[in-house]
C-alpha positions in Angstrom: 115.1 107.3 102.5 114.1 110.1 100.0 114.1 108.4 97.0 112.2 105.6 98.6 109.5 107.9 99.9 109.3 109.7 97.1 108.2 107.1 95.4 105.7 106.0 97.8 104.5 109.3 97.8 103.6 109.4 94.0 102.0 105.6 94.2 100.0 106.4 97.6 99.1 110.3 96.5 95.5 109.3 95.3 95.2 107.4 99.0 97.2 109.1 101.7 98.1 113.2 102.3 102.0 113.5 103.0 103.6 115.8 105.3 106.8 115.8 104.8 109.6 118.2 106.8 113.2 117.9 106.1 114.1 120.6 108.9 112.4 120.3 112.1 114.1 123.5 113.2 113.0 125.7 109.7 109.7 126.7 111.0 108.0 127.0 115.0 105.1 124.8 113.6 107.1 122.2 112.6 109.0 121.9 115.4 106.5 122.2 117.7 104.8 119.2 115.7 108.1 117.6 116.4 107.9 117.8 120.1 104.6 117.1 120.2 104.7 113.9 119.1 108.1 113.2 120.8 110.3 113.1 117.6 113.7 112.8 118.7 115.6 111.3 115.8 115.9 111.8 111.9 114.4 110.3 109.7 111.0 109.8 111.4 108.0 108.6 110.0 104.8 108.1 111.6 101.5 106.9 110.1 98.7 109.1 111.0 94.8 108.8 110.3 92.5 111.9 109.6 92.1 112.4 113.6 95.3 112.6 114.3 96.1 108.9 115.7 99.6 107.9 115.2 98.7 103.9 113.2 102.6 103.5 113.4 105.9 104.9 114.0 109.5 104.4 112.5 112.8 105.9 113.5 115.9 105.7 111.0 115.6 103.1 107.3 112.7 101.2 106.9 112.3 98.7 104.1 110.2 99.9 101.2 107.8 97.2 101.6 107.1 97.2 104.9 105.8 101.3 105.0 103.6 99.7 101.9 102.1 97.0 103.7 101.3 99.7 106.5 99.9 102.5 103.5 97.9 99.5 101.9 96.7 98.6 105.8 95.6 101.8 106.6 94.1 103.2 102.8 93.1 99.9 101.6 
């Protein structure tokens, strides 16, 4: 999923803010965030707007062009 969101991130960077954390366990915030939002398995991406809504949720691969449809959805 990397290289896939990588790219995304460099297309959507003028649209969206990224967080991205490759260790839930490397820092107390981030892992708290984890629990918080009920993050279980890796990957996980969640869509979230500037108030902190989750807009969606995905656990393990997702298809390029459906994360795109949801970036273009929510940062029109």
């Amino acid at each position: 999923m990397k290289p896939v969101v990588d790219g995304l991130q460099t297309s959507y960077s003028d649209k969206l803010d990224f967080a991205i954390y490759t260790n839930v366990n490397s820092e107390q915030s981030v892992s708290q965030f984890a629990d918080d939002k009920g993050v279980v398995y890796v990957p996980t991406m969640m869509l979230v707007n500037a108030e902190g809504v989750e807009l969606s949720r995905w656990v393990g691969a997702v298809a390029e062009g459906e994360l795109k449809m949801a970036f273009d959805e929510a940062a029109p």
